[in-house]
VOPA-283510 format. One line per 8 residues: their letters; for each residue x, y, z of C-alpha. Coordinates in steps of 0.02 Angstrom, whole numbers, plus 32768, in hexadecimal, padded with zeros to 4 digits. Each point is the difference from the previous one (the first is absolute). Example, Ala and Ser with C-alpha at 12.3 -4.5 7.8 and 13.67 -1.06 7.14 Angstrom:
// residues 2
AS	8267,7F1F,8186  8045,80AC,7FDF
***
This chain:
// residues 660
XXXXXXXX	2DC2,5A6E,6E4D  7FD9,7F5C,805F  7F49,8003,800B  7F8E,7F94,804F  7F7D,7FAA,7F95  7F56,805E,802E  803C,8097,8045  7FF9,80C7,7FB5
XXXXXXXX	8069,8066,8048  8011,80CD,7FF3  8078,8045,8058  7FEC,7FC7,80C1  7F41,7FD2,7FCD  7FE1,7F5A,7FDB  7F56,7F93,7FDF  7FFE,7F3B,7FF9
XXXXXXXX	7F7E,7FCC,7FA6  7FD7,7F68,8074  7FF4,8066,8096  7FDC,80B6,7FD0  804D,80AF,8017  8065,8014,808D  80AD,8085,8025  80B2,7F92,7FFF
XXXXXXXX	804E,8010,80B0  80A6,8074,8010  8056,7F55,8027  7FE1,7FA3,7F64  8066,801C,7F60  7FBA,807B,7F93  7FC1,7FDF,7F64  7FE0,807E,7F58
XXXXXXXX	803C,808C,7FDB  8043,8029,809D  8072,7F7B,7FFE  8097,8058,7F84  809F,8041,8057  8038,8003,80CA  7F5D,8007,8068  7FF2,80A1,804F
XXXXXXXX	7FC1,8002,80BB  7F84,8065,8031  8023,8063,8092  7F63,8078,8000  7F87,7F7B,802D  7F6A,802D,8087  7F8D,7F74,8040  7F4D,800F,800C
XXXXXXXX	7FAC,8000,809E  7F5B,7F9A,801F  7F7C,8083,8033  7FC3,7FD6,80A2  7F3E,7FFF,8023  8044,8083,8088  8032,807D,7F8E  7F69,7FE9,7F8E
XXXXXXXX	7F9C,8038,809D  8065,8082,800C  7FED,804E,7F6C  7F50,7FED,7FF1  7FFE,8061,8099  8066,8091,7FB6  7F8B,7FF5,7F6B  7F71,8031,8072
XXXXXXXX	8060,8085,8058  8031,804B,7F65  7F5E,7FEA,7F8D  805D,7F9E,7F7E  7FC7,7F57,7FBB  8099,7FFC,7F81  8094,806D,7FBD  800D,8010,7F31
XXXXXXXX	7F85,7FA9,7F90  7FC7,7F4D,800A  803B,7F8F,7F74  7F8E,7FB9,7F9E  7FCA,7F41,801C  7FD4,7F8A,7F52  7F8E,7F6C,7FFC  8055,7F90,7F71
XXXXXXXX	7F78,7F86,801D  7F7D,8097,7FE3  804B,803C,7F67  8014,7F4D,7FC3  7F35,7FF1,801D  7FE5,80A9,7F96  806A,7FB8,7F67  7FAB,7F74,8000
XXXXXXXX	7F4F,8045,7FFA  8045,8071,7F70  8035,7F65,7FBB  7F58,7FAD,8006  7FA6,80AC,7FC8  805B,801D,7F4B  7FCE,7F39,7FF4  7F4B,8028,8017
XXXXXXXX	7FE0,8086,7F8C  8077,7FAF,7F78  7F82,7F7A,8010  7F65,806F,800C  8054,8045,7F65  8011,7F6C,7F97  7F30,7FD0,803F  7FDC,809E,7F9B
XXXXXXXX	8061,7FC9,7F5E  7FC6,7F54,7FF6  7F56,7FC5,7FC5  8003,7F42,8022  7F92,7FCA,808C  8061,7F79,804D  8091,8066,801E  7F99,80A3,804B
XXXXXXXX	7F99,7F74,806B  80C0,7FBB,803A  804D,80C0,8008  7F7C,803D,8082  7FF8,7F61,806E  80CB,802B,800C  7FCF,80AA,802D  7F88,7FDC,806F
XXXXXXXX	806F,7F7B,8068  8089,8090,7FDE  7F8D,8087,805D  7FE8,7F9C,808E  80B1,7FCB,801D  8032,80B7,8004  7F74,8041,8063  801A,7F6A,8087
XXXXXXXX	80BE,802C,8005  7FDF,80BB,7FF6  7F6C,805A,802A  802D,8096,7FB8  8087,8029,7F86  8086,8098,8031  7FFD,8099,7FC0  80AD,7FFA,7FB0
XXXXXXXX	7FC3,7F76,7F82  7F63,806B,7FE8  8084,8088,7FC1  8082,7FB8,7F8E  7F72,7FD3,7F6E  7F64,805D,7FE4  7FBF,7F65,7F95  8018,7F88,8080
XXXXXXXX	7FC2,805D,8082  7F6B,802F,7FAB  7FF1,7F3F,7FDB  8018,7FCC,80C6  7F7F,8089,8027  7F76,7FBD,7F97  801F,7F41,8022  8008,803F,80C2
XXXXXXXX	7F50,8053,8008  7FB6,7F5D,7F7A  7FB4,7F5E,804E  8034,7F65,7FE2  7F37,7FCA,7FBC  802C,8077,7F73  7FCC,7FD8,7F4A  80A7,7FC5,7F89
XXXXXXXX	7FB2,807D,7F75  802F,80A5,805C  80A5,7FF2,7FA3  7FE9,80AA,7FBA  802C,8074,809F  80B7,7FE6,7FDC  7FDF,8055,7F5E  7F94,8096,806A
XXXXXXXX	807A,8028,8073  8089,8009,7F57  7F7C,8082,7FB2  7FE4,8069,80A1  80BE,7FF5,8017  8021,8043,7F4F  7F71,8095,801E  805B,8041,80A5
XXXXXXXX	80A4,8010,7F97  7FA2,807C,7F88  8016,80B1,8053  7F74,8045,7FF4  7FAD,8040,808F  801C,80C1,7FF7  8010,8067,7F59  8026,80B8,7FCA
XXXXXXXX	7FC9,8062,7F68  8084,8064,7F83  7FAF,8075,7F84  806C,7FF9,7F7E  7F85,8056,7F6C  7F64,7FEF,7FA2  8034,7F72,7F93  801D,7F52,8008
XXXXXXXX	80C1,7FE0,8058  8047,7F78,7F95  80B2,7FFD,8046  804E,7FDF,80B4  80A0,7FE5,8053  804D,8004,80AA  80B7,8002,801C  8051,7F54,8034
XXXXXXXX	8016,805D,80CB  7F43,8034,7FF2  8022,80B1,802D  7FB2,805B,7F56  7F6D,7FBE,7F9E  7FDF,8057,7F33  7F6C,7FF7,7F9F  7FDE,801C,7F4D
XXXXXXXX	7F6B,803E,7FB3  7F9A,7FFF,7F58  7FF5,80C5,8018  80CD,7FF6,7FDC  803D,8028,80B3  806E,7F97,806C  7FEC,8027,80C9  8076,7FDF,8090
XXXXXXXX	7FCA,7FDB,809F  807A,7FF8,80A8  7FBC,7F9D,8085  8080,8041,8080  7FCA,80C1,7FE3  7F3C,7FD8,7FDE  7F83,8038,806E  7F45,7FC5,8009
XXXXXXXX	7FE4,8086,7F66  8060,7F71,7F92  8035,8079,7F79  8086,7FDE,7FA2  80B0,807C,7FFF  800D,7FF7,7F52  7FA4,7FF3,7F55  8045,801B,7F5A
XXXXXXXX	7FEF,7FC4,7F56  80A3,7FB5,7FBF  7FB0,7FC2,7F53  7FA4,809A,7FD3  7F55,7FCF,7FA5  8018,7F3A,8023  7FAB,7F9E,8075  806D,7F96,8089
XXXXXXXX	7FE7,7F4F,7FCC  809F,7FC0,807D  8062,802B,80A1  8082,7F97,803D  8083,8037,807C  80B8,7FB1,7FE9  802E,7F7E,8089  806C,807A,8062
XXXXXXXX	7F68,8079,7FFE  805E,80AD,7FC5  7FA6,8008,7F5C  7F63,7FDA,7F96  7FD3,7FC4,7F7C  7F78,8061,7F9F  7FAE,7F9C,7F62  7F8B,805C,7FA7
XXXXXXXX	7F9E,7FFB,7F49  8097,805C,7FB4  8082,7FA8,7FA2  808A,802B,8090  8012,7FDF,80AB  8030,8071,8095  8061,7FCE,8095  7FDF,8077,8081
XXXXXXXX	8057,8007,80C6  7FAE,800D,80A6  7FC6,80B4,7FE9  7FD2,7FE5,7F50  808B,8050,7F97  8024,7FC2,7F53  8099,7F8E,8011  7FFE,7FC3,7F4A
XXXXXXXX	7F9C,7FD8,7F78  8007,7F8A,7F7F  8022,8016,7F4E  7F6E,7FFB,7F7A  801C,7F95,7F63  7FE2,8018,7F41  7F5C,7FD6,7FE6  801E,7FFB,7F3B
XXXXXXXX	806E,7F66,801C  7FC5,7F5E,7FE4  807B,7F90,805B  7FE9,8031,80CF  80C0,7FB7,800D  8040,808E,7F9A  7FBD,8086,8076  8037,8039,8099
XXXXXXXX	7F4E,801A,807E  7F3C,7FDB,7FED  7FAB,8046,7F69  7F3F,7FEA,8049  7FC0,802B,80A9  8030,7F88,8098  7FAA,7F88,804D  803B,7FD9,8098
XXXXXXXX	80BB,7FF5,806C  804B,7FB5,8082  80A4,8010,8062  8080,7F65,800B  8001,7FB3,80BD  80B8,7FE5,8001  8049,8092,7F89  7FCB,80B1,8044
XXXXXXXX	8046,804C,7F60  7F92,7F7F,7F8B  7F41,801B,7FC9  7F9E,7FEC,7F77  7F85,8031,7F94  7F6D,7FB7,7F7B  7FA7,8057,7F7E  7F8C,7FF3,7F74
XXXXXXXX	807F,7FFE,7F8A  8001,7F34,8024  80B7,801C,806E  8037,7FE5,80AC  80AA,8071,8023  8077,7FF8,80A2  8041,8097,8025  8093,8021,807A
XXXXXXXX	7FD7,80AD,805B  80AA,8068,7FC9  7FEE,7FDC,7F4F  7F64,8048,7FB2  802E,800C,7F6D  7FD8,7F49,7FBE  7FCF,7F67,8054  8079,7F79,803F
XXXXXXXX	7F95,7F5B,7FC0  7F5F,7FE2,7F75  7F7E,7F93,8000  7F84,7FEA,7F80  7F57,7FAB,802D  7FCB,7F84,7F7D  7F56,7FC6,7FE1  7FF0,7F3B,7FBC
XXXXXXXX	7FEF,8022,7F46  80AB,8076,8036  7FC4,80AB,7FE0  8003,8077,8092  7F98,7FFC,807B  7FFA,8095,808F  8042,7FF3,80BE  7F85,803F,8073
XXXXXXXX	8054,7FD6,809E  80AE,7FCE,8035  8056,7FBC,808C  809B,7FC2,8076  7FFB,7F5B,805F  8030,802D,80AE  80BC,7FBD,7FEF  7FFB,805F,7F58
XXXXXXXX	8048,7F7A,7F8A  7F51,7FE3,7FA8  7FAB,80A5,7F79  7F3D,7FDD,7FF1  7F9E,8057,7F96  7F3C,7FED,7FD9  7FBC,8022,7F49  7F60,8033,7FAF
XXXXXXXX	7FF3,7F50,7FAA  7FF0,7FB3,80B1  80B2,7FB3,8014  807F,8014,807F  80A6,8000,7FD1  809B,7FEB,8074  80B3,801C,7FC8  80BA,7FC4,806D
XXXXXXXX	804E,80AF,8037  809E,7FA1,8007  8000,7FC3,7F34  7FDC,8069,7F72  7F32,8038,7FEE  7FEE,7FA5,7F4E  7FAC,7F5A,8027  7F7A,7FF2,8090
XXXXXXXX	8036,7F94,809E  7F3F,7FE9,8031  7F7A,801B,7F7A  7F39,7FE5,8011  7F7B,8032,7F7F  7F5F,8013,802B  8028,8028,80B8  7F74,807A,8000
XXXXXXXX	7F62,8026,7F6B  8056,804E,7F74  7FEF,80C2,7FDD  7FE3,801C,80CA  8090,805A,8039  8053,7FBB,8090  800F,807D,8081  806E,7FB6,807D
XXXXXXXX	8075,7F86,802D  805E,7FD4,80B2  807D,7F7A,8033  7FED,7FBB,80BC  807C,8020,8083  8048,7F4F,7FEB  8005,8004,7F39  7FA4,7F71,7FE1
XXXXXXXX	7F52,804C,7FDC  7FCE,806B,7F8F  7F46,8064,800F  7FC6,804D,7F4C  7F77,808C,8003  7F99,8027,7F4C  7F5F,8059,7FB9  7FCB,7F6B,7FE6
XXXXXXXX	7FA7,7FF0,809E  8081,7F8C,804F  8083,7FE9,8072  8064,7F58,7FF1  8091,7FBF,8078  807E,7F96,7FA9  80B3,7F9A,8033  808A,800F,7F99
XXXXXXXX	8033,7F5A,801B  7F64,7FD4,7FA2  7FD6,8087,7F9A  7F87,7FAA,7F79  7F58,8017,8056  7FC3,8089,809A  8004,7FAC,80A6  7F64,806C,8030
XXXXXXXX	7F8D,806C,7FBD  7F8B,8094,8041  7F6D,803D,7F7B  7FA1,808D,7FDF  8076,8075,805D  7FC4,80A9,7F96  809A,805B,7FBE  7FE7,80A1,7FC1
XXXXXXXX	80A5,8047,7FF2  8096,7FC6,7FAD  8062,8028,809E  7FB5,7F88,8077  8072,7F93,8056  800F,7F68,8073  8091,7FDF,808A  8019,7F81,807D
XXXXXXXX	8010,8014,80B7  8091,801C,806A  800D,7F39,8045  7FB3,7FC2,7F46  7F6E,7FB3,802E  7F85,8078,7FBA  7FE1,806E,7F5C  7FC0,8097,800D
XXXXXXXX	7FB1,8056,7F6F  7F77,8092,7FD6  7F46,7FFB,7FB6  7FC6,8094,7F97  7F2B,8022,800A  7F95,7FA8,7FA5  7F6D,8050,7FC6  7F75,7FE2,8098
XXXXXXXX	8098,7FFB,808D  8017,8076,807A  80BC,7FFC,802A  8087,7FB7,7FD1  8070,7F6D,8067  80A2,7FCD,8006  8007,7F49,801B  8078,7F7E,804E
XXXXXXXX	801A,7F61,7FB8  804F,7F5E,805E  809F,7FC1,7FAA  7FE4,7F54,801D  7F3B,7FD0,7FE0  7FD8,80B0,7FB8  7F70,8018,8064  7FC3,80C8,801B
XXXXXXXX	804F,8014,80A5  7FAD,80AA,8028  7FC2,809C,7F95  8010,80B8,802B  7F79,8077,7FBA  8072,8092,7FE0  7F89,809E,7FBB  7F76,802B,7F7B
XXXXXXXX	8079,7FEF,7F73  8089,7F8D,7FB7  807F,7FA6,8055  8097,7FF6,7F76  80AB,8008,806A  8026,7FA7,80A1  80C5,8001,805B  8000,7F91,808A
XXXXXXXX	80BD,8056,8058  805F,7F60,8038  805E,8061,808C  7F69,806D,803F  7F7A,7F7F,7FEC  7F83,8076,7FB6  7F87,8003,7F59  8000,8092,7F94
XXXXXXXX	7F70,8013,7F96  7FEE,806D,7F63  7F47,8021,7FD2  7FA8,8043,7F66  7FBE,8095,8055  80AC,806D,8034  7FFB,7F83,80B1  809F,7FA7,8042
XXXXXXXX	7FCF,7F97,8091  807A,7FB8,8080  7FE4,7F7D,804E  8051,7FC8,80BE  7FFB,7FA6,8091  804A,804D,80AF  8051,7F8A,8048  8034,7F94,7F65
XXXXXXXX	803B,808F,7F89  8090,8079,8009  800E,80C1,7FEB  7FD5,8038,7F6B  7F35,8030,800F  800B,7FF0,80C9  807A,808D,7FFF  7F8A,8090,7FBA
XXXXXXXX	7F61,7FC5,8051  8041,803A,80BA  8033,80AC,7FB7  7F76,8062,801A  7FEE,80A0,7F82  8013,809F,8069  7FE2,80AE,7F9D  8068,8081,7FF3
XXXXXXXX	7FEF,8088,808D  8039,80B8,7FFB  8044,8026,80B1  7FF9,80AE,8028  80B3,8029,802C  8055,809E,7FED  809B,8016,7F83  8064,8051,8082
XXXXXXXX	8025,8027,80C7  7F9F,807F,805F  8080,8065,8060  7FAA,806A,807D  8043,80BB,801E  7F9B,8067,8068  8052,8091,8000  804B,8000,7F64
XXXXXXXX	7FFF,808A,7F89  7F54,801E,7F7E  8069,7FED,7F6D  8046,7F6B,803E  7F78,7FB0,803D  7FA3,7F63,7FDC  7F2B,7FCF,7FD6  7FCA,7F7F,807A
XXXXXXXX	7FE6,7F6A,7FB4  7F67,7FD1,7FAB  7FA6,7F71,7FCA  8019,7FBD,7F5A  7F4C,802D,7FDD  800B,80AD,8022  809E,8026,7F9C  7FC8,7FB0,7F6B
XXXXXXXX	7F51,8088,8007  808B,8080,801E  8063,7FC0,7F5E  7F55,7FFD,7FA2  7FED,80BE,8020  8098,8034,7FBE  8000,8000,7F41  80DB,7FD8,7FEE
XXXXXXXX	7FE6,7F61,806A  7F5D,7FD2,7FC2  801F,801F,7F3E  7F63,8042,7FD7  7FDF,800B,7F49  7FE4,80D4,7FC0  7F4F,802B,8018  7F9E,8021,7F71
XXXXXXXX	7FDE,80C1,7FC0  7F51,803D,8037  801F,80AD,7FA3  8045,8033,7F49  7FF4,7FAA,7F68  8079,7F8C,7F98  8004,7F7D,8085  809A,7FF4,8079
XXXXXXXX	8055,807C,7F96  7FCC,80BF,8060  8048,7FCE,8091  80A5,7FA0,7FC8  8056,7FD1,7F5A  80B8,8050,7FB6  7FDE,7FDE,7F5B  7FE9,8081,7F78
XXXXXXXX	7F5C,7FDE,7FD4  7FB2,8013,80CD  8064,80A4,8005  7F93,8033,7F74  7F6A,7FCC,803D  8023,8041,8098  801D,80A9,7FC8  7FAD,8010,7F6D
XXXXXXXX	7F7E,7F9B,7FEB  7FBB,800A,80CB  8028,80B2,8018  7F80,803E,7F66  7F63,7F8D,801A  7F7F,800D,7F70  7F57,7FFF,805B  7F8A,7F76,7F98
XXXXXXXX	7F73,8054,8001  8024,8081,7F76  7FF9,7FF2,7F4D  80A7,7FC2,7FA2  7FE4,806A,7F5A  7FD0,809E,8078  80A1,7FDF,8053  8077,7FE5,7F69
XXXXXXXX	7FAA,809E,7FA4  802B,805C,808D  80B2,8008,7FDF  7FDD,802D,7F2F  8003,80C2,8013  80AE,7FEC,807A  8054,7F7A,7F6B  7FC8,807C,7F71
XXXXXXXX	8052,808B,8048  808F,7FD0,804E  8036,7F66,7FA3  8079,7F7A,806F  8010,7F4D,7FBE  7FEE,7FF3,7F52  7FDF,809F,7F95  80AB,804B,8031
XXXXXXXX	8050,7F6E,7FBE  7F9E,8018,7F59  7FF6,80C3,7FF6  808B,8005,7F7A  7FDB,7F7C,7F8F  7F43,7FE6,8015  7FA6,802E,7F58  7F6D,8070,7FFA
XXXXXXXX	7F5A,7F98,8008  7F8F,8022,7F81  7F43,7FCD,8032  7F6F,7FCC,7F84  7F8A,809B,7FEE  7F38,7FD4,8019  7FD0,803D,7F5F  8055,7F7B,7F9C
XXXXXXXX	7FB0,7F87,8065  7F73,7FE3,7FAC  8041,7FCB,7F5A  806A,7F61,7FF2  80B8,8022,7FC3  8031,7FAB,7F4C  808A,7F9C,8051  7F75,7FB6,8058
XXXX	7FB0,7F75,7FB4  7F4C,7FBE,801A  7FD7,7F57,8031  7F8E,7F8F,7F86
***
């Protein structure tokens, strides 16, 4: 194609960029891509008409007529040069508070002194261009908004040393992220709950106990009662020291002071348990499962069929869920002079390539899930006072923190990239159980951990630690007792609490959190009525015949007196005898010995009033005579008696010898 220098062409549109935009006249030679091949002509061509100011008239008449100002919607109309402002001022905005920013951080005079007179010249710029700023800017960043608002409603005579409301409005941002505005209260026992999980969709929350049970609790069929559908005891005589659910939520993962560990589903059935080891052998790589009681568990992020397990036998074991009967990997703690030294707590990072696990000599140990679990990939001793255990340990979101919880009275923050020293720590955070844990936030920027009572308190808190500076972002007085777990659910936005005194608290905010707790607080708990209804029709027949005749119906009341009265419906118990002797036996009994008594011994009473010997001598002159029981039986054989005669009496018989 011969084209001319300066000109774009598309199809019959063409621009010269001397001149501008203009249409190329049916009489010039067309240019682009409509120039390949014949030229077709166009026969189906209409002209448009000028409008006349005639017919304008006239329509706006007919609009009057008919009532109508338009037909079909009006298309919208842009101001580029508006939107163009708006960008700019956006522009100017994120400038200003990456300034107001960088005021905070630095400490040299010169350069605050400089920093605020560009502010300053910066402020009144903007406000002489624009008076007020729109609300779309407003919207897009809740930083810089904030930021505009405050340097909006400040004079320009302010002092250079109120740097620190930048910080202020950070701190009440972070405290309106915390949901906690409303609560509810879950009995789950007497004793302290030391275990709780929620299911990754937030639909069921479990609780483990010291007092050996393990509750579920369904938000979806809760009413305000909060009672839980089911308890049970899945480790018999062992308190519930862990409860994790898997990542696809269909089972759980029950860690208790026995040697094995249960995996239980979503109704809490026994899906499998794992195998116990020899606890006569020395080496833990030549037996098969944990030979002390556990610890703690946790579920891989990535794997649903992966877990594992820690013990006091010094081992961490992963497990794969359809094999129970020995554990897919070891690893053996070490202590520094290379004896063993026990897990207390183990963990996944969040992308699951990294095992952690947290000893009673105060090191945490971290192992490559990809490589073999011999040598340590990260290794620091002295992390926390040795002999405290430590009770908890949780990756961020992003992976790159790590938050360590210990009896020790401490909670420390530290970055893997740099994992020599803490990059914060929080003291005399009283511990009392071995359970209590720390997590981080859904967004990262706060840790989140419980305070059991110290003698003189009167409640426990869960407090809420910024990420960044570590400052105590806010504190929640939870109840008269210990605060040892806390779950803050990433998808329903709502702290669970488990408390030393049988309490699980939840924690919410209406209009920031989801489900979950807001879902059984609307159900209202409506008892159980009995409606009085009859079991069947009433069919009326007047003139029906009596034996085929119908009772009117009564009420419910009245039948049930009816039914008392008669003894069949009723079941009334045999009333007692009030005449005869020998108990219930004169009036019923089919055994030998009532027929007896009955006939025998009731028909011929002995009246007690007479004398027994008058009444047995009675019968001597009948039994002399006319013998019955025993003489007949003798009268043959029975030798003559021969009776000592009164005269002999006196003197004693030779036989007879005298005592000296």
């Amino acid at each position: 194609m011969n084209a001319k220098k300066g000109m774009i062409s598309f199809g019959k549109i063409k621009t010269d960029l001397g001149k501008g935009v203009g249409l190329s006249s049916s009489s010039e030679p067309v240019e682009g891509f409509g120039t390949f091949g014949k030229q077709i002509p166009e026969t189906n061509l209409t002209e448009m008409k000028e409008i006349n100011p005639e017919d304008e008239e006239e329509t706006k008449q007919l609009q009057e007529v008919m009532g109508m100002t338009s037909f079909g919607k009006k298309a919208k109309s842009f101001d580029i040069q508006e939107m163009l402002d708006n960008i700019t001022k956006t522009v100017r905005l994120t400038k200003s508070s990456h300034t107001q920013s960088a005021n905070v951080t630095t400490n040299h005079p010169l350069e605050t002194e400089s920093r605020s007179t560009d502010k300053k010249e910066s402020k009144k710029n903007n406000r002489k261009e624009s008076p007020e700023p729109s609300s779309s800017t407003l919207v897009k960043n809740n930083y810089t908004s904030d930021s505009k608002i405050v340097d909006s409603d400040e004079d320009e005579n302010e002092d250079d040393g109120n740097d620190s409301d930048g910080s202020d409005i950070g701190q009440t941002s972070e405290t309106n992220k915390i949901p906690c505005s409303h609560e509810i209260e879950m009995h789950h026992g007497t004793k302290a709950v030391i275990a709780v999980a929620a299911d990754p969709s937030g639909a069921r929350l479990a609780s483990g106990s010291v007092d050996y049970d393990v509750s579920f609790w369904d938000f979806a069929g809760m009413d305000t009662s909060l009672k839980s559908f089911r308890t049970l005891q899945p480790c018999e005589n062992h308190p519930i020291k862990c409860l994790q659910y898997s990542m696809t939520g269909d089972v759980i993962l029950v860690v208790s002071g026995a040697a094995q560990a249960k995996v239980l589903d979503r109704d809490g059935f026994e899906k499998c348990e794992t195998v116990k080891g020899d606890q006569y052998i020395t080496d833990m790589a030549r037996t098969k499962g944990h030979t002390a009681a556990l610890n703690s568990g946790c579920w891989h992020p990535l794997i649903k069929e992966e877990y594992m397990t820690c013990s006091q036998d010094s081992t961490c074991r992963i497990w794969i869920l359809y094999k129970p009967r020995g554990h897919k990997h070891l690893i053996k703690c070490r202590a520094q002079n290379g004896v063993k030294t026990i897990p207390t707590t183990c963990a996944y990072s969040k992308e699951g390539s990294v095992v952690a696990c947290g000893c009673v000599d105060g090191s945490i140990q971290m192992w490559d899930h990809r490589k073999n679990f011999v040598n340590t990939s990260l290794l620091l001793r002295g992390a926390h006072q040795q002999g405290s255990e430590i009770s908890s340990l949780s990756f961020s979101y992003l992976g790159n923190l790590l938050a360590s919880r210990s009896c020790d009275d401490t909670l420390k923050l530290w970055d893997l990239r740099a994992f020599k020293s803490p990059v914060f720590v929080a003291k005399d955070l009283f511990s009392r159980y071995d359970t209590t844990d720390c997590m981080f936030s859904p967004d990262d920027s706060m840790v989140i951990t419980g305070e059991s009572l110290k003698k003189g308190q009167k409640s426990g808190r869960v407090l809420f630690f910024d990420t960044k500076t570590f400052d105590l972002v806010n504190e929640i007085s939870v109840t008269n007792s210990h605060v040892i777990k806390t779950l803050w659910h990433p998808k329903l936005n709502q702290i669970f609490v488990g408390c030393g005194n049988g309490v699980v608290k939840a924690y919410y905010d209406p209009k920031r959190s989801m489900r979950g707790a807001k879902l059984c607080v609307v159900k209202s708990h409506h008892k159980q009525k009995h409606i009085e209804i009859m079991s069947t029709q009433q069919i009326i027949t007047p003139h029906a015949l009596p034996l085929f005749r119908q009772d009117r119906p009564k009420s419910v009341r009245k039948q049930m007196e009816k039914d008392r009265l008669d003894p069949v419906k009723s079941h009334r118990p045999d009333l007692p005898i009030t005449s005869g002797q020998g108990g219930r036996v004169a009036s019923s009994g089919g055994t030998l010995s009532s027929y007896v008594i009955r006939n025998l011994g009731l028909s011929k009473r002995i009246e007690d009033d007479q004398d027994p010997r008058e009444a047995i001598l009675k019968y001597a002159k009948d039994a002399a005579e006319n013998p019955y029981w025993i003489s007949p039986a003798y009268q043959k054989t029975q030798p003559k008696t021969i009776f000592q005669s009164d005269q002999d009496g006196d003197e004693p018989t030779a036989s007879k010898k005298q005592k000296t």
